[in-house]
PyMOL Python script that loads the backbone (N, CA, C, O; Angstrom):
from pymol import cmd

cmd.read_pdbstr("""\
ATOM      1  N   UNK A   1      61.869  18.443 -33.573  1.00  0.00           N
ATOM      2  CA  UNK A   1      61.176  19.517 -34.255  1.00  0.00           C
ATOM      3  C   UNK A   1      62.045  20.097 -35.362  1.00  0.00           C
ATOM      4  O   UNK A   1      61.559  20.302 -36.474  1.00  0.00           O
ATOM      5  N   UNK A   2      63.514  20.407 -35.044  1.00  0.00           N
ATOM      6  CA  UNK A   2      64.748  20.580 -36.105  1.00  0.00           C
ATOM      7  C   UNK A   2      64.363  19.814 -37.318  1.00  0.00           C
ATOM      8  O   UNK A   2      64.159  20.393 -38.384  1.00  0.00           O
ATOM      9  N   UNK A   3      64.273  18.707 -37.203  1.00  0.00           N
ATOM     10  CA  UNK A   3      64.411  17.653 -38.410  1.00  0.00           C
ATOM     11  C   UNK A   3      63.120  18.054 -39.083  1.00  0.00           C
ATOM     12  O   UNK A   3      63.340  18.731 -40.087  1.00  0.00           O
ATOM     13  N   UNK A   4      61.773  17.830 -38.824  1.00  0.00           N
ATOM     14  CA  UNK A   4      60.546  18.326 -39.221  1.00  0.00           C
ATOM     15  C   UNK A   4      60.661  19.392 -40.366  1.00  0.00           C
ATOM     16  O   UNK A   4      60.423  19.254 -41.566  1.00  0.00           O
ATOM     17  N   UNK A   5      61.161  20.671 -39.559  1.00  0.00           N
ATOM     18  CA  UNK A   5      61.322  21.813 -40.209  1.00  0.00           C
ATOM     19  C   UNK A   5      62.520  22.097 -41.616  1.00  0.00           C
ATOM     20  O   UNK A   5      62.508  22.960 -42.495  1.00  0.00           O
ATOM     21  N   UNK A   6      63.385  21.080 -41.371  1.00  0.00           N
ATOM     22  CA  UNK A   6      64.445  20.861 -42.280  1.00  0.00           C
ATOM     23  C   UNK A   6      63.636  20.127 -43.384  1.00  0.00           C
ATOM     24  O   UNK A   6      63.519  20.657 -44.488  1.00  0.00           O
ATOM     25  N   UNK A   7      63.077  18.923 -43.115  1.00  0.00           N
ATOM     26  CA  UNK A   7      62.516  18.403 -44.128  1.00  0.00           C
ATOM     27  C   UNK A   7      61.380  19.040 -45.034  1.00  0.00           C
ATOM     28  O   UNK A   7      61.256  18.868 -46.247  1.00  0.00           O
ATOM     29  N   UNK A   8      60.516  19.867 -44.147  1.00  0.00           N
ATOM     30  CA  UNK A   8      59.711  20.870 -45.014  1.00  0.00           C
ATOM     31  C   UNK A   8      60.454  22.097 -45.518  1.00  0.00           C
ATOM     32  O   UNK A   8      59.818  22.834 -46.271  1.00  0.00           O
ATOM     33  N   UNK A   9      61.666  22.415 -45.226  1.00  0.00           N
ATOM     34  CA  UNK A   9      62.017  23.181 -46.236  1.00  0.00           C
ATOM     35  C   UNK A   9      62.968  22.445 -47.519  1.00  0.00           C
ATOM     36  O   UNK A   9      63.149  22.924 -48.639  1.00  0.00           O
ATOM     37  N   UNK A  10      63.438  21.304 -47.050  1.00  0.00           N
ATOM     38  CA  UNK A  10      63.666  20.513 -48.566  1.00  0.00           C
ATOM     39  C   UNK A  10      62.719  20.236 -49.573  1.00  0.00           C
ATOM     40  O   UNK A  10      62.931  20.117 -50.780  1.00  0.00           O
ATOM     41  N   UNK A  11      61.659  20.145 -48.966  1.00  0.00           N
ATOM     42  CA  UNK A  11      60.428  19.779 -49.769  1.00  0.00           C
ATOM     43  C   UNK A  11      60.253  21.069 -50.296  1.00  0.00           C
ATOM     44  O   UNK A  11      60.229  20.983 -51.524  1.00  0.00           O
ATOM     45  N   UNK A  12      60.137  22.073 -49.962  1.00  0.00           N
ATOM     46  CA  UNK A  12      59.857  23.013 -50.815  1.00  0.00           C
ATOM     47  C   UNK A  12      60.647  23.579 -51.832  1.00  0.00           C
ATOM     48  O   UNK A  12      60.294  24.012 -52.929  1.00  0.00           O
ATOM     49  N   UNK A  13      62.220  23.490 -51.113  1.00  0.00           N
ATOM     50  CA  UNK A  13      63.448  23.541 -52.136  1.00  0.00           C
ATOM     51  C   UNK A  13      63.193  22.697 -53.406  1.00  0.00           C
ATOM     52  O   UNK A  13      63.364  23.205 -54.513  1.00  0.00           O
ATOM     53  N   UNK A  14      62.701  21.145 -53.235  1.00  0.00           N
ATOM     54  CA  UNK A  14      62.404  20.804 -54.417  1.00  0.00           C
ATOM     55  C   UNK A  14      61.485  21.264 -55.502  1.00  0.00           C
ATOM     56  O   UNK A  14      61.666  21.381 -56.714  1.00  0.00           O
ATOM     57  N   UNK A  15      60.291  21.528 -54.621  1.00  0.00           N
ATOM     58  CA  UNK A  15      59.328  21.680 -55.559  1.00  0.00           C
ATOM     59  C   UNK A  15      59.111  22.703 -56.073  1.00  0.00           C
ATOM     60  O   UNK A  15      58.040  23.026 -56.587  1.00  0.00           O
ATOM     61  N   UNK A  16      60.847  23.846 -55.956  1.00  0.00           N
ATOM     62  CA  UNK A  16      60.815  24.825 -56.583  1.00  0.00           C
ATOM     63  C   UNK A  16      61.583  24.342 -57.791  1.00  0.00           C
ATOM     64  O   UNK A  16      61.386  24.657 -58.965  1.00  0.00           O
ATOM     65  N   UNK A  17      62.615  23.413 -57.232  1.00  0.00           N
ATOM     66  CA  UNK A  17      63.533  23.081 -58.699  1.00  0.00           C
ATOM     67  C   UNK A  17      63.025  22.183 -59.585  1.00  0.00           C
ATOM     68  O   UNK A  17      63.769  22.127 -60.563  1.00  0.00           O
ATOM     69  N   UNK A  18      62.027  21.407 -59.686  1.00  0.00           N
ATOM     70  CA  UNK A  18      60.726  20.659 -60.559  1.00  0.00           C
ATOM     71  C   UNK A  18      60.953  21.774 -61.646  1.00  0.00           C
ATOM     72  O   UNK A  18      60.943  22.987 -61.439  1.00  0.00           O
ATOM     73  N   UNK A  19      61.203  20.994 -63.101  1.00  0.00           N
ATOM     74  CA  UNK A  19      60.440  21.016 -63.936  1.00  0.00           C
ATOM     75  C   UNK A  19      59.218  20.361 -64.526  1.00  0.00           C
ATOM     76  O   UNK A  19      59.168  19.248 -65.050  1.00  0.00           O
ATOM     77  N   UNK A  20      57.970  21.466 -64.310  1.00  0.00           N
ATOM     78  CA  UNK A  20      57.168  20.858 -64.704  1.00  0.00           C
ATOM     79  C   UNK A  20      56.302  21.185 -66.165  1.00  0.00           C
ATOM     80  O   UNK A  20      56.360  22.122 -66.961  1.00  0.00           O
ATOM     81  N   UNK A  21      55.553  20.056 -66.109  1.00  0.00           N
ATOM     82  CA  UNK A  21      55.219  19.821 -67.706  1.00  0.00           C
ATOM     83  C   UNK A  21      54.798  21.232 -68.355  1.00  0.00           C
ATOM     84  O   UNK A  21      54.465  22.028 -67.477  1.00  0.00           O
ATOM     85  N   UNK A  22      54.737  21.655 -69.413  1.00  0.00           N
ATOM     86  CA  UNK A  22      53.408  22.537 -69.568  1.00  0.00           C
ATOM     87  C   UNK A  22      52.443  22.218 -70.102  1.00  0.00           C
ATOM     88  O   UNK A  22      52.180  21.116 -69.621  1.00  0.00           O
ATOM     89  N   UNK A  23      51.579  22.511 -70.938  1.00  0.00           N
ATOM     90  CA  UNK A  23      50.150  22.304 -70.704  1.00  0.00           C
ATOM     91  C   UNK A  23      50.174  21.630 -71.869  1.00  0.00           C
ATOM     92  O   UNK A  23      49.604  20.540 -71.823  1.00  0.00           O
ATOM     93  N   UNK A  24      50.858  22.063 -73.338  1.00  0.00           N
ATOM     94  CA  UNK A  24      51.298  21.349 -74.273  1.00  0.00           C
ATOM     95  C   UNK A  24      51.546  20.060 -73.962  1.00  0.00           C
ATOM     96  O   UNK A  24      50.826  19.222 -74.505  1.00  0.00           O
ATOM     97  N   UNK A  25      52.517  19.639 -73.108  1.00  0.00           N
ATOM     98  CA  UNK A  25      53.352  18.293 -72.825  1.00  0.00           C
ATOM     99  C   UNK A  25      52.233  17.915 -72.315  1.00  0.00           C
ATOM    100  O   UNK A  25      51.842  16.971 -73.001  1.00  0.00           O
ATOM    101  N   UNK A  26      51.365  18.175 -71.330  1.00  0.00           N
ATOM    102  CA  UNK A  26      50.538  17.704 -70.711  1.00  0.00           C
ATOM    103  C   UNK A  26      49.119  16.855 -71.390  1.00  0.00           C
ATOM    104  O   UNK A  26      48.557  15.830 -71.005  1.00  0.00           O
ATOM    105  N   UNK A  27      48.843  17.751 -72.527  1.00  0.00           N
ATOM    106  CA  UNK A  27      47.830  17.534 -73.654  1.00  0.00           C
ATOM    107  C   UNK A  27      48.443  16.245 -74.059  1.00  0.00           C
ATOM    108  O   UNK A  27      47.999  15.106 -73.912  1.00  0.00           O
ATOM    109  N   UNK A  28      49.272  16.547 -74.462  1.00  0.00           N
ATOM    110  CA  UNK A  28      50.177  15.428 -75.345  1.00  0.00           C
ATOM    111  C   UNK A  28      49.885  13.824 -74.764  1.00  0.00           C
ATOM    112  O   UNK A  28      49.352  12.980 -75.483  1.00  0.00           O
ATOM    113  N   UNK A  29      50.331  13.537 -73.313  1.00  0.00           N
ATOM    114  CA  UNK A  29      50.639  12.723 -72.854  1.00  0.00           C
ATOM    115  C   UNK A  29      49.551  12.267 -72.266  1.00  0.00           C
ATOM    116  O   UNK A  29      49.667  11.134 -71.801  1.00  0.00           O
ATOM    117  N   UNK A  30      48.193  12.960 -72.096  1.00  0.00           N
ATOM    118  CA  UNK A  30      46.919  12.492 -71.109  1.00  0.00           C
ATOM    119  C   UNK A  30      46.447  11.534 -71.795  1.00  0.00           C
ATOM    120  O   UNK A  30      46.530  10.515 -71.110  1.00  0.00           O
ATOM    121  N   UNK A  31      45.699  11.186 -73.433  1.00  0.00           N
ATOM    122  CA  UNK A  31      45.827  10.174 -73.775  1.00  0.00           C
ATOM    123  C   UNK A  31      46.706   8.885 -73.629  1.00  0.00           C
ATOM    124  O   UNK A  31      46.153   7.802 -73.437  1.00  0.00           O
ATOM    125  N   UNK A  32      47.471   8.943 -73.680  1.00  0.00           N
ATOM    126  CA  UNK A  32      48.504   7.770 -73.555  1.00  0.00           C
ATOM    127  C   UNK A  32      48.312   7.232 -71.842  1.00  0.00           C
ATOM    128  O   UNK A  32      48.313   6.047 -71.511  1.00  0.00           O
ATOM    129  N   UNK A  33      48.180   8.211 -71.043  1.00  0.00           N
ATOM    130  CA  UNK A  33      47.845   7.961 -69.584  1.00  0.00           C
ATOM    131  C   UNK A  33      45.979   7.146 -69.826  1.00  0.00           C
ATOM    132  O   UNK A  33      45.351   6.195 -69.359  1.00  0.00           O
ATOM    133  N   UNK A  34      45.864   7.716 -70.344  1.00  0.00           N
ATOM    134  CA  UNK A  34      44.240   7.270 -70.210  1.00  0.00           C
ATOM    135  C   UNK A  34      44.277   6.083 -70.229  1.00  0.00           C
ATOM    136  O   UNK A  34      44.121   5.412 -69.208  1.00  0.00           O
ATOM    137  N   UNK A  35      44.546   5.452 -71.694  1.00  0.00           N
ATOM    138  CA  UNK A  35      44.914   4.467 -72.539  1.00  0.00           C
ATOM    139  C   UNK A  35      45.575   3.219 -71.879  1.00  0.00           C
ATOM    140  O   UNK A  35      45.122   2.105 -72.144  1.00  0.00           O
ATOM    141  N   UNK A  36      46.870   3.398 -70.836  1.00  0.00           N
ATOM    142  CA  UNK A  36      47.590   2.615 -70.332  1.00  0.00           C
ATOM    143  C   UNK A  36      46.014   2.213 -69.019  1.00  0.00           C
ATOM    144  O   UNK A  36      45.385   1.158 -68.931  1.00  0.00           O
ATOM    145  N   UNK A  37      45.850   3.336 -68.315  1.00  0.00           N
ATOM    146  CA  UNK A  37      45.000   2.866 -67.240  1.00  0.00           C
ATOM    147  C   UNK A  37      43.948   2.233 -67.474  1.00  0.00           C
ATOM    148  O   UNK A  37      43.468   1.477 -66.629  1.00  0.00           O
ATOM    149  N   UNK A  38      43.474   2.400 -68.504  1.00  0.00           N
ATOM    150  CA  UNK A  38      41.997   1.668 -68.907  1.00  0.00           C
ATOM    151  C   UNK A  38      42.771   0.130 -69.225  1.00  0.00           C
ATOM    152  O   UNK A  38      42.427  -0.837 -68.546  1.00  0.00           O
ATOM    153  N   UNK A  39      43.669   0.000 -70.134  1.00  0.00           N
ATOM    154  CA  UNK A  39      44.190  -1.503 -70.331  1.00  0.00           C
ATOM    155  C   UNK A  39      44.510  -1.897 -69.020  1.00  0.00           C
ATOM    156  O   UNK A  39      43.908  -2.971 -69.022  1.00  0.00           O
ATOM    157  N   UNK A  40      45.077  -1.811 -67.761  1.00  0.00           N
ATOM    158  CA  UNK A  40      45.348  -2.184 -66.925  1.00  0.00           C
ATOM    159  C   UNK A  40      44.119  -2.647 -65.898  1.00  0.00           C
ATOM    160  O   UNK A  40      44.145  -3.663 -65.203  1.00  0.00           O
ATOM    161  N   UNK A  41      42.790  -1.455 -65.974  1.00  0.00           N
ATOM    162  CA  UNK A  41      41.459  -1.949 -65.722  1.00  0.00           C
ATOM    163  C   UNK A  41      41.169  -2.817 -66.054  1.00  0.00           C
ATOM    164  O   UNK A  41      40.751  -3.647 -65.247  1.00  0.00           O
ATOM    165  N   UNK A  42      41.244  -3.168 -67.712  1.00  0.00           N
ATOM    166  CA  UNK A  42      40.335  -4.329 -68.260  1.00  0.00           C
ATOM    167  C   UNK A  42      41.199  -5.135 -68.232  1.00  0.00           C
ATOM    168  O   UNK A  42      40.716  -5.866 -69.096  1.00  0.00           O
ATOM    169  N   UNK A  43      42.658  -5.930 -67.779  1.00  0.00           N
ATOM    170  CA  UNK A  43      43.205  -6.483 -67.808  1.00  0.00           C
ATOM    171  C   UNK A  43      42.924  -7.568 -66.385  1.00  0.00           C
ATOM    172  O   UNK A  43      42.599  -8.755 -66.365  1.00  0.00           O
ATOM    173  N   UNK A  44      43.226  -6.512 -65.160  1.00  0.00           N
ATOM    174  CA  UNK A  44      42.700  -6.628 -63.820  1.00  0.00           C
ATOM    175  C   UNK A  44      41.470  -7.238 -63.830  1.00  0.00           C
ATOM    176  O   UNK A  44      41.397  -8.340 -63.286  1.00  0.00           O
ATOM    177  N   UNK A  45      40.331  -6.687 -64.410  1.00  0.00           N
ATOM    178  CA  UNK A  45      39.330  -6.949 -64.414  1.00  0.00           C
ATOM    179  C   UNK A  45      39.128  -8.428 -65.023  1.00  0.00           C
ATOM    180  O   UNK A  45      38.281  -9.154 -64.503  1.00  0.00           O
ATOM    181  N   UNK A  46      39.738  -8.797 -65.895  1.00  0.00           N
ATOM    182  CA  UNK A  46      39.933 -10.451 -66.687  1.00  0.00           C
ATOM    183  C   UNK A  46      40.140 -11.027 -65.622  1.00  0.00           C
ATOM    184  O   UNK A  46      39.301 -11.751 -65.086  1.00  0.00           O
ATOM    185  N   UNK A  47      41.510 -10.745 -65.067  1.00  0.00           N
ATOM    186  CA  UNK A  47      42.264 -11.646 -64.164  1.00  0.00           C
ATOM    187  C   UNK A  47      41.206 -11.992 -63.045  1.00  0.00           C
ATOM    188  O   UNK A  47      40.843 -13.154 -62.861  1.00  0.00           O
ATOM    189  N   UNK A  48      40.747 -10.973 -62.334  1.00  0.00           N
ATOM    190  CA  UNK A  48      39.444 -11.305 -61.637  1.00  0.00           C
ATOM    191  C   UNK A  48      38.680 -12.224 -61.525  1.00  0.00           C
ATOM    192  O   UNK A  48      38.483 -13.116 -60.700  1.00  0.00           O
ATOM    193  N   UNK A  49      38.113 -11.798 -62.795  1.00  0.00           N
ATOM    194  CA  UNK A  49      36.825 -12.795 -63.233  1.00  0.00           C
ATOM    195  C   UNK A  49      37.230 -14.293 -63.691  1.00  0.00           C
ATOM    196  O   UNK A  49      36.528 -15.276 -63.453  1.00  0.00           O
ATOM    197  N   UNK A  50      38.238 -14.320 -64.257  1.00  0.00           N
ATOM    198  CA  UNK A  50      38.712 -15.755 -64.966  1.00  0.00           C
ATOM    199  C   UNK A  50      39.188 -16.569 -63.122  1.00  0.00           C
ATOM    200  O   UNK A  50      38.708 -17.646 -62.767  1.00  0.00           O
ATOM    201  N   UNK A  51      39.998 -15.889 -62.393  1.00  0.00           N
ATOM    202  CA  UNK A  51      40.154 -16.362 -61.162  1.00  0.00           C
ATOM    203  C   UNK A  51      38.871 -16.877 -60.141  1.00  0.00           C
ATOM    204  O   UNK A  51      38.894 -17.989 -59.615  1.00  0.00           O
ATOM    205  N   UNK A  52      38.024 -16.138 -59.991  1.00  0.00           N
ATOM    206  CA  UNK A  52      36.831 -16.258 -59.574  1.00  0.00           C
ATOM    207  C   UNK A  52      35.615 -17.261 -60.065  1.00  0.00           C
ATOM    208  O   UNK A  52      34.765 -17.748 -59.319  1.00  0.00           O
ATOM    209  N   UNK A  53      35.711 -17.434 -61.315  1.00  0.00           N
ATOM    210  CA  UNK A  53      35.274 -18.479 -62.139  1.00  0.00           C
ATOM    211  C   UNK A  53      35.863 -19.677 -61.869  1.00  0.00           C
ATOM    212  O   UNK A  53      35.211 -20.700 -61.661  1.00  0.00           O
ATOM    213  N   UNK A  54      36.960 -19.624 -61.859  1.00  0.00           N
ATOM    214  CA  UNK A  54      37.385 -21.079 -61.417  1.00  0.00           C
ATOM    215  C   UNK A  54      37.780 -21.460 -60.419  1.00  0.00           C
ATOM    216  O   UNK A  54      38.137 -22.638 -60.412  1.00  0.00           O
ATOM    217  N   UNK A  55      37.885 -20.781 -59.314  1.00  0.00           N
ATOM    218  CA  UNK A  55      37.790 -20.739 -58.035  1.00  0.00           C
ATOM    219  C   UNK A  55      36.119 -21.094 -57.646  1.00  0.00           C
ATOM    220  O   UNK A  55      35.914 -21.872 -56.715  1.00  0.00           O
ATOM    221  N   UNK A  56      35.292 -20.670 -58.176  1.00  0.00           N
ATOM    222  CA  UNK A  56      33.880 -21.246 -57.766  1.00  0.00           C
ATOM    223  C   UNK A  56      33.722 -22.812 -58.240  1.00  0.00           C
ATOM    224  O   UNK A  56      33.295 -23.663 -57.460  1.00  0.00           O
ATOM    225  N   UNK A  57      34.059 -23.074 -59.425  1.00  0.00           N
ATOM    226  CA  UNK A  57      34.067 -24.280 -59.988  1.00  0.00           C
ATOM    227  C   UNK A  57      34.906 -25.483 -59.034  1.00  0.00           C
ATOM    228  O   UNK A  57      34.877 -26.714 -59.040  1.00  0.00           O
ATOM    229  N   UNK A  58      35.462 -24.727 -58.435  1.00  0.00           N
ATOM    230  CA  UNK A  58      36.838 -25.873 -57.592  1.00  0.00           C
ATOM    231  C   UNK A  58      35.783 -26.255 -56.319  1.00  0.00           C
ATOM    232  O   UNK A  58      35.800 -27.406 -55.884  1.00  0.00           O
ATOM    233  N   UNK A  59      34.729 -25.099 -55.653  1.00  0.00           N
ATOM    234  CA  UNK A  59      34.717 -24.708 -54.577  1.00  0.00           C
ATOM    235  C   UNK A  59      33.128 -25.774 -54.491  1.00  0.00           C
ATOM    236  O   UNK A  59      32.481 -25.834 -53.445  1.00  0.00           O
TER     237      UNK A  59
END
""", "prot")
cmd.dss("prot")
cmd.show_as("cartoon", "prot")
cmd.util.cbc("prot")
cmd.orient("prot")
């Protein structure tokens, strides 16, 4: 139970010493987040389909 309680107060120790973004930085950077995740969708999504395609063709 010691350990438990130690670890939830590290956790909170941290997430007092976090700097976090502000809303500026935040604006800033949500595009670029968007942007990366959608390429990684439609990327995934290729790999998929091109796999599956020729995996039926084999099959």
């Amino acid at each position: 139970m010691g350990k438990m309680k130690n670890f939830f107060s590290d956790v909170i120790h941290e997430m007092k010493v976090v700097t976090w973004p502000t809303k500026k930085e935040m604006s800033k950077h949500i595009p670029t987040v968007f942007s990366v995740v959608a390429f990684f969708a439609v990327f995934f999504f290729a790999v998929d389909y091109v796999l599956t395609t020729l995996l039926d063709l084999l099959i």
